[in-house]
N, CA, C and O atoms as CSV, one atom per row, in Angstrom:
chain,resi,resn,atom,element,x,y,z
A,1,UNK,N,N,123.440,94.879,-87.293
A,1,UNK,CA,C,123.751,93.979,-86.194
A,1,UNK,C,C,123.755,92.547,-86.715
A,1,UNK,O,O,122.648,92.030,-86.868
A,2,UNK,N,N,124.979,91.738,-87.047
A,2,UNK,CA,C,125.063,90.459,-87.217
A,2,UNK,C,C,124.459,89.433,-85.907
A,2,UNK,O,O,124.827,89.673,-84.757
A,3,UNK,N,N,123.821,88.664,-86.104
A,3,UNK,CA,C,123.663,87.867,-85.569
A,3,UNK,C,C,124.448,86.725,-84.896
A,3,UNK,O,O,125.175,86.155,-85.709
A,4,UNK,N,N,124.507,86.268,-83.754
A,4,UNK,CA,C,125.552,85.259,-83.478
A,4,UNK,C,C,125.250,84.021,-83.286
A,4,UNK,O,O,124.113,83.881,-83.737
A,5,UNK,N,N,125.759,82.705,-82.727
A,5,UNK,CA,C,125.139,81.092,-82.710
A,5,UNK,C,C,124.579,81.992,-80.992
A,5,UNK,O,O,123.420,81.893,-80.589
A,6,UNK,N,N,125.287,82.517,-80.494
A,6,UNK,CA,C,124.761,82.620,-78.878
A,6,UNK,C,C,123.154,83.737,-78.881
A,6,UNK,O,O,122.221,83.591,-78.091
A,7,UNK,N,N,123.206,84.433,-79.610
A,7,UNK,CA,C,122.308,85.519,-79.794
A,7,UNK,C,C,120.930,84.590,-80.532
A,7,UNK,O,O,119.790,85.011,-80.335
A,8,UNK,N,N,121.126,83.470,-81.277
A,8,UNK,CA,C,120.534,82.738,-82.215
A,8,UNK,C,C,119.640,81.605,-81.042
A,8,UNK,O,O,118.457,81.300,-81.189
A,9,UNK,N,N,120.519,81.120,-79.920
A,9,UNK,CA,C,119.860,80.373,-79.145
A,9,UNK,C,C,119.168,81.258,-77.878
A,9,UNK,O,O,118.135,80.859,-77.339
A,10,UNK,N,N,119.744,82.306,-77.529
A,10,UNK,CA,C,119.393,83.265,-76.844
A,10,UNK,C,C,117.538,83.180,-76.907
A,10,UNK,O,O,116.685,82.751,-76.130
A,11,UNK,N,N,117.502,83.943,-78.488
A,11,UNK,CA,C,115.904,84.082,-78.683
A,11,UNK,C,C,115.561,82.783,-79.025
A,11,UNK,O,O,114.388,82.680,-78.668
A,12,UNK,N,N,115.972,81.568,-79.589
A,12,UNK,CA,C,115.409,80.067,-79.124
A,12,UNK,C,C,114.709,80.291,-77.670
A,12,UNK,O,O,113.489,80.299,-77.507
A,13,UNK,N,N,115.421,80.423,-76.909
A,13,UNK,CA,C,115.129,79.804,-74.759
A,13,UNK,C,C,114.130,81.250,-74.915
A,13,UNK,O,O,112.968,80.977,-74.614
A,14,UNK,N,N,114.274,82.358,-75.218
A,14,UNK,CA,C,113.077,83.440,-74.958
A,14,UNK,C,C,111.727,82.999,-75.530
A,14,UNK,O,O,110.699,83.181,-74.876
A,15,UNK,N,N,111.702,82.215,-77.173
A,15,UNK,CA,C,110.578,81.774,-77.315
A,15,UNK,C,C,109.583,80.249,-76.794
A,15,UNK,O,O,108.478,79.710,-76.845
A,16,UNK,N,N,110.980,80.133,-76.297
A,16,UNK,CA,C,110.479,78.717,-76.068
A,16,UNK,C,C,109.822,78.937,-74.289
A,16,UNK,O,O,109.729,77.888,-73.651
A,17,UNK,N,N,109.450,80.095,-73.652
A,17,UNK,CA,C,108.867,80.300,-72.689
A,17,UNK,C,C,107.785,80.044,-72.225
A,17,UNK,O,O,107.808,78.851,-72.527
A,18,UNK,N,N,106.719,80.183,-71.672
A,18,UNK,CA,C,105.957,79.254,-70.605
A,18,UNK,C,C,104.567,80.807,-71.132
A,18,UNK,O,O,103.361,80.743,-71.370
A,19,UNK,N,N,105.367,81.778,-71.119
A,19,UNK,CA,C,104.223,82.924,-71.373
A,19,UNK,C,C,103.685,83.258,-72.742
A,19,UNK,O,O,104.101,83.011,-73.874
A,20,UNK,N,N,102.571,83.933,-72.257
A,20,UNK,CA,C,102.058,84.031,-73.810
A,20,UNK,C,C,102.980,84.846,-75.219
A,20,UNK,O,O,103.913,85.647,-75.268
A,21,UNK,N,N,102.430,84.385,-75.885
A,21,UNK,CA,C,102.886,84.299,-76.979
A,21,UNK,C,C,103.540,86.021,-77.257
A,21,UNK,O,O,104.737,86.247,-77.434
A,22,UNK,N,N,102.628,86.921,-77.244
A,22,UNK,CA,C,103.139,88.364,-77.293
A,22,UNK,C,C,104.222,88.636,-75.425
A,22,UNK,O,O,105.011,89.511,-75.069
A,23,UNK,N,N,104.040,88.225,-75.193
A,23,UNK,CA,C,105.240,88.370,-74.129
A,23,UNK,C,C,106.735,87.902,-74.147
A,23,UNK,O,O,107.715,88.320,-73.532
A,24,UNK,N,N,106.600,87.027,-74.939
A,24,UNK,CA,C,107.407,86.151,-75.383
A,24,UNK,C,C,108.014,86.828,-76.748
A,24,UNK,O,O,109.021,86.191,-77.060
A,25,UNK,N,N,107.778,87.808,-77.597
A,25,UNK,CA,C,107.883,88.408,-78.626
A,25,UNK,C,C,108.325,89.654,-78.032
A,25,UNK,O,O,109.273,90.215,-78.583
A,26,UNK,N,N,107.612,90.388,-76.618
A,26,UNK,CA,C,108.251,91.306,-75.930
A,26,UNK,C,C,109.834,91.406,-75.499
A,26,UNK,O,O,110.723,92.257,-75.453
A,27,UNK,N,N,109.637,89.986,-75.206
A,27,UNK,CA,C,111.012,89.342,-74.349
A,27,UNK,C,C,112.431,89.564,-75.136
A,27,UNK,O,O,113.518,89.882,-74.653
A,28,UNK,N,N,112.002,89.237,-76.815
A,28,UNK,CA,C,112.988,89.428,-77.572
A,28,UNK,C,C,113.122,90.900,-77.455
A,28,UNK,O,O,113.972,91.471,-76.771
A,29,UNK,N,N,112.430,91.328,-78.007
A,29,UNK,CA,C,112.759,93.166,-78.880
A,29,UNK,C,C,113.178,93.770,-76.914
A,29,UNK,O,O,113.523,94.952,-76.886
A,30,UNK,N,N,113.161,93.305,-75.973
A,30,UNK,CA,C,113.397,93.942,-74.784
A,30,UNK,C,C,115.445,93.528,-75.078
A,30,UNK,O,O,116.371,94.339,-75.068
A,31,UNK,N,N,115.495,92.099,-75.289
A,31,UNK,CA,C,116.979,91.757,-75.043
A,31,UNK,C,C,117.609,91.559,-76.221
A,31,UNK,O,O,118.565,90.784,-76.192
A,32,UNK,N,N,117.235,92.210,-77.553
A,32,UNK,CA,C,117.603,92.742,-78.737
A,32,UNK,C,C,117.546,94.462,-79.308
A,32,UNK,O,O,117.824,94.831,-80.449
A,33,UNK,N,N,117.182,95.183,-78.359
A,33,UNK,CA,C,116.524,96.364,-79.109
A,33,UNK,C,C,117.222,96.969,-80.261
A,33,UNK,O,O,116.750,97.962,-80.814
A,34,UNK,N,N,118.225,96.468,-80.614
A,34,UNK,CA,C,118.729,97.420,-81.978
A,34,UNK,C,C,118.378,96.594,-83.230
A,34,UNK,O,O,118.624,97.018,-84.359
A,35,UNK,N,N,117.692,95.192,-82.959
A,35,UNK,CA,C,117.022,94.766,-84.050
A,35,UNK,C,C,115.827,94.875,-84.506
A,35,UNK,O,O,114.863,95.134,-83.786
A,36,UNK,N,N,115.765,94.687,-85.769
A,36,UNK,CA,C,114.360,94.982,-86.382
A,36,UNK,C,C,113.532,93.905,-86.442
A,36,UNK,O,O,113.772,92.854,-87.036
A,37,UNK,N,N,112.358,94.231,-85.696
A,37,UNK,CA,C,111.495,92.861,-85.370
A,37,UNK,C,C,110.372,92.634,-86.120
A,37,UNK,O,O,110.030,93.679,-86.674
A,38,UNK,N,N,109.528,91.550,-86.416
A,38,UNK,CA,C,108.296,91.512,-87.236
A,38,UNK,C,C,107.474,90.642,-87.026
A,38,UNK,O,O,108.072,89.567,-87.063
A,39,UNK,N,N,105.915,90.426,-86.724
A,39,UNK,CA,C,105.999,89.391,-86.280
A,39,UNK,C,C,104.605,89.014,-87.875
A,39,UNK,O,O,104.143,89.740,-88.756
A,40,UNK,N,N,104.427,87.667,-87.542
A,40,UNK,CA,C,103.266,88.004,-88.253
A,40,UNK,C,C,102.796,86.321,-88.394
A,40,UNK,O,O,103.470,85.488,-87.788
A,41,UNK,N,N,101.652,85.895,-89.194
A,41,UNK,CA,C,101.068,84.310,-88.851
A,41,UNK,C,C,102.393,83.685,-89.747
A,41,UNK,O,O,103.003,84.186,-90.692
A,42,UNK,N,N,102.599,82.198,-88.944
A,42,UNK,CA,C,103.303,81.064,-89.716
A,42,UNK,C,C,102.942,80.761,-91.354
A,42,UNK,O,O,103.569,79.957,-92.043
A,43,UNK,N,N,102.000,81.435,-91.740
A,43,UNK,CA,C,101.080,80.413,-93.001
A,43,UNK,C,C,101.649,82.252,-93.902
A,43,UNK,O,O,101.552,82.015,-95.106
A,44,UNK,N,N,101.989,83.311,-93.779
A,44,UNK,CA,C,102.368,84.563,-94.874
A,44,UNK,C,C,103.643,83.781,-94.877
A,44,UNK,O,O,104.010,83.825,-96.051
A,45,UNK,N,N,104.675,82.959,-94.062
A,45,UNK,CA,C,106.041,82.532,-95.226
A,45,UNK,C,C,105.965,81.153,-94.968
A,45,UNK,O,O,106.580,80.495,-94.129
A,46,UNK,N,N,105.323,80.881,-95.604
A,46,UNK,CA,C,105.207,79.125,-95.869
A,46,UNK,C,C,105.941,79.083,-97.238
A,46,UNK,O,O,105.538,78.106,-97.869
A,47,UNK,N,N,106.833,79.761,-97.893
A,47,UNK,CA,C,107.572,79.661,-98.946
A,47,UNK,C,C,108.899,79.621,-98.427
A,47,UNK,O,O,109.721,79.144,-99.210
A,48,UNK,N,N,109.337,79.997,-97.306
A,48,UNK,CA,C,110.638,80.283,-97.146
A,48,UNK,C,C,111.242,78.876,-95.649
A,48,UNK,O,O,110.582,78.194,-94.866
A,49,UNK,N,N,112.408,78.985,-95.836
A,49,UNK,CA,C,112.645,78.233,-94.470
A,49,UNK,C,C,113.115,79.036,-93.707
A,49,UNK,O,O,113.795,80.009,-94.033
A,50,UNK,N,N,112.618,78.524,-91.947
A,50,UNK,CA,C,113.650,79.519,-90.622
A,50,UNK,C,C,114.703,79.189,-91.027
A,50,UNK,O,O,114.978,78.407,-91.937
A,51,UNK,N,N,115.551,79.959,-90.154
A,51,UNK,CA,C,116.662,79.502,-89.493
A,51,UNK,C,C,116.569,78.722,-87.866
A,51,UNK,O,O,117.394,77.910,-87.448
A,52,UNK,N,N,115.330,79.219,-87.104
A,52,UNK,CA,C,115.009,78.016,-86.481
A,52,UNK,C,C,114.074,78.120,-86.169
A,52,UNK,O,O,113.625,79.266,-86.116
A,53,UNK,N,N,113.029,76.722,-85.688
A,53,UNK,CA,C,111.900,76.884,-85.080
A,53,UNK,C,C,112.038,76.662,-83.706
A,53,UNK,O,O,113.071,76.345,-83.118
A,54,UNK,N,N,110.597,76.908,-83.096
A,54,UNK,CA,C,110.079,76.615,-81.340
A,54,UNK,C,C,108.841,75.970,-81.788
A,54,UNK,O,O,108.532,75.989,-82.980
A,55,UNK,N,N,108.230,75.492,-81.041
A,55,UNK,CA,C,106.889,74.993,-81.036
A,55,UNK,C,C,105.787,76.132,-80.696
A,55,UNK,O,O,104.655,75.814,-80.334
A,56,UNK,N,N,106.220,77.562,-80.846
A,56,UNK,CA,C,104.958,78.336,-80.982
A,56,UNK,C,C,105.559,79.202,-82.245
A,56,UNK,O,O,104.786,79.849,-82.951
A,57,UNK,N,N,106.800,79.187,-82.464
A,57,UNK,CA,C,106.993,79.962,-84.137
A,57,UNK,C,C,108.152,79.975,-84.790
A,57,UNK,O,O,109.165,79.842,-84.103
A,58,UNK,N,N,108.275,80.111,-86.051
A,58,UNK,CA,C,109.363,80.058,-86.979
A,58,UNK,C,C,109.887,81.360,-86.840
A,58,UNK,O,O,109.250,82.408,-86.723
A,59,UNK,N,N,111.689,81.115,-86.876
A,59,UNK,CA,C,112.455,82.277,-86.767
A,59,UNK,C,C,113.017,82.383,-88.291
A,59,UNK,O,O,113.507,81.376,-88.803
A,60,UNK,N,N,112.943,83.657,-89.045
A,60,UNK,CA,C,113.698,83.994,-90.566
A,60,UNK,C,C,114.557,84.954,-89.803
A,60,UNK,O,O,114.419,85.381,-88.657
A,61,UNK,N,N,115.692,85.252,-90.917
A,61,UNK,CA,C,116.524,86.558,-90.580
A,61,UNK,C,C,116.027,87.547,-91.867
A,61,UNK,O,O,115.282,87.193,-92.781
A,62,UNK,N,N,116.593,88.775,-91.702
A,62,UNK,CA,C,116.354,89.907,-92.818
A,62,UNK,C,C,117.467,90.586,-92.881
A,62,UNK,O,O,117.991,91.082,-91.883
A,63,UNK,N,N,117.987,90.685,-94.179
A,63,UNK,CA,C,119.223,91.525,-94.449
A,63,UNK,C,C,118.630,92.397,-95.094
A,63,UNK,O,O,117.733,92.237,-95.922
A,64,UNK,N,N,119.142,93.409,-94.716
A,64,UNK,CA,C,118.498,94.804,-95.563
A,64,UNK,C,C,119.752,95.530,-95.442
A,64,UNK,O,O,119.817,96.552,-94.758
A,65,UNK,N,N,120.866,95.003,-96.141
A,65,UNK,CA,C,121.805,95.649,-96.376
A,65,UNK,C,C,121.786,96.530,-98.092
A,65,UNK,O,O,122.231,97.654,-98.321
A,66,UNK,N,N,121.205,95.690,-98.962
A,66,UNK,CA,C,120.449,96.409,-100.036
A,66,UNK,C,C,119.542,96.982,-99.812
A,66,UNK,O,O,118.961,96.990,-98.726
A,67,UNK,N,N,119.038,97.960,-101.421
A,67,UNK,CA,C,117.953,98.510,-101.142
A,67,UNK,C,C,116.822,97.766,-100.380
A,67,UNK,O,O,116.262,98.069,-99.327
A,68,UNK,N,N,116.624,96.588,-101.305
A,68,UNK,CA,C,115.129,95.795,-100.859
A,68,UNK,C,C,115.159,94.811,-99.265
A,68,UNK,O,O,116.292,94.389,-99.034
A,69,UNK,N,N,114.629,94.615,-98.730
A,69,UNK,CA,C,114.880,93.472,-97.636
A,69,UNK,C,C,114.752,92.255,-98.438
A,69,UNK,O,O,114.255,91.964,-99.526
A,70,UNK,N,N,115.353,91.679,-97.550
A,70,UNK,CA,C,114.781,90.030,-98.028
A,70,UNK,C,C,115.495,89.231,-96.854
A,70,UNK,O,O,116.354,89.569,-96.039
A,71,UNK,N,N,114.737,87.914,-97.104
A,71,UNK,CA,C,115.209,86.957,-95.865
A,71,UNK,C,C,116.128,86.405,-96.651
A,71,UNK,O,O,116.094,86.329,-97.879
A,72,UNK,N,N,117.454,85.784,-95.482
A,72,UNK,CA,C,118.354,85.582,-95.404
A,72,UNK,C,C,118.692,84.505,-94.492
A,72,UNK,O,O,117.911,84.368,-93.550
A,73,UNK,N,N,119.669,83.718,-94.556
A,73,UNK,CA,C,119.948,82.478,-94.155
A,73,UNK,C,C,121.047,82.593,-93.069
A,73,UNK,O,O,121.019,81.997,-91.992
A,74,UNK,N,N,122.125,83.529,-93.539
A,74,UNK,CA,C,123.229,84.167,-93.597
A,74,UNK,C,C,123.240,85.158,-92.188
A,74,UNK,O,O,123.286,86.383,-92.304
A,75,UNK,N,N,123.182,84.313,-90.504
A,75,UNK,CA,C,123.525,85.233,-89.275
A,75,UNK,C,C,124.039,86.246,-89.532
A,75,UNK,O,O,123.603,87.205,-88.896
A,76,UNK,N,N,125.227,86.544,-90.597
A,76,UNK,CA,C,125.930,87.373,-90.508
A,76,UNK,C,C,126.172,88.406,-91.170
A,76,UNK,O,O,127.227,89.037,-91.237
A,77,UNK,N,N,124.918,88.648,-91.811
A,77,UNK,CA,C,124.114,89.626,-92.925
A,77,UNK,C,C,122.861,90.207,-92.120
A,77,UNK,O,O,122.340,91.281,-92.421
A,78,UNK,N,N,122.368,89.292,-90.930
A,78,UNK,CA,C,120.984,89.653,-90.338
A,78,UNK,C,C,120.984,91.079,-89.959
A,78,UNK,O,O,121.886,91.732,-89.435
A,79,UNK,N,N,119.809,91.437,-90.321
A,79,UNK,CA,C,119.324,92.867,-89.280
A,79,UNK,C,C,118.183,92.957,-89.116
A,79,UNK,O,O,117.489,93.830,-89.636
A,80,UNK,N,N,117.808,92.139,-88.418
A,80,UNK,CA,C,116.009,91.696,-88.350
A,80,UNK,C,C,115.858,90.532,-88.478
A,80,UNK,O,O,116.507,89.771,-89.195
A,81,UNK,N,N,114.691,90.219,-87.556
A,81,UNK,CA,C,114.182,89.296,-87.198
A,81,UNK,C,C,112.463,88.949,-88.295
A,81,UNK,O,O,111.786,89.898,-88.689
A,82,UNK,N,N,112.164,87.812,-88.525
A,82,UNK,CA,C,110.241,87.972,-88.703
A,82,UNK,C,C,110.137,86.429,-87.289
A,82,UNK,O,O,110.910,85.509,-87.020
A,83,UNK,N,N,109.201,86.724,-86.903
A,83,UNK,CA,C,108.882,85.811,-85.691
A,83,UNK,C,C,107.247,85.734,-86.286
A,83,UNK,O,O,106.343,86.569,-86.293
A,84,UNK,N,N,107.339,84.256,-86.795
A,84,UNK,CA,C,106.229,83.961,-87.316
A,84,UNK,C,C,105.724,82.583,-87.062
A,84,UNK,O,O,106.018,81.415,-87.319
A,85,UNK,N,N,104.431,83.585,-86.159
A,85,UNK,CA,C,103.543,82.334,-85.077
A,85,UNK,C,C,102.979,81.611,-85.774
A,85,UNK,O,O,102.489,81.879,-86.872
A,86,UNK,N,N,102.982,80.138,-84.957
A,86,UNK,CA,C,102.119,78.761,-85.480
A,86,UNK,C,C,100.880,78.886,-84.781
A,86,UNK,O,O,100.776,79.143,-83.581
A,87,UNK,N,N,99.929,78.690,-85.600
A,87,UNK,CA,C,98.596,78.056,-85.191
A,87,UNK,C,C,97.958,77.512,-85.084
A,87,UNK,O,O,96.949,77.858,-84.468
């Protein structure tokens, strides 16, 4: 599943919600389900850059079109999400 600019701001306005933080992580994988989701603390990819932030977490993409995953920059390679909360 490529990612789109509308699908990209989509989960922007879902994280940028008023509810807690795992509801808000619900919200996605509810109005994404064929993507692969991950969530995990802001400070395991402090090596890498999002593709965007919110003020409760950094968004990466994951292409796992090869064997290995890896993050990716590239919407249009995405198949997965990591949603990685600030603290």
């Amino acid at each position: 599943m490529a990612m789109t600019a509308d699908a990209l701001r989509e989960i922007q306005c879902l994280l940028e919600g008023e509810a807690p933080s795992a509801e808000c992580v619900a919200s996605v994988r509810k109005a994404f389900p064929g993507l692969s989701l991950t969530r995990c603390d802001a400070s395991d990819m402090d090596t890498e850059t999002p593709v965007l932030e919110t003020a409760r977490f950094n968004v990466y993409l994951i292409d796992t079109a090869e064997h290995c995953a890896r993050i990716s920059t590239d919407p249009a390679k995405a198949s997965g999400l990591i949603l990685a909360e600030k603290r």
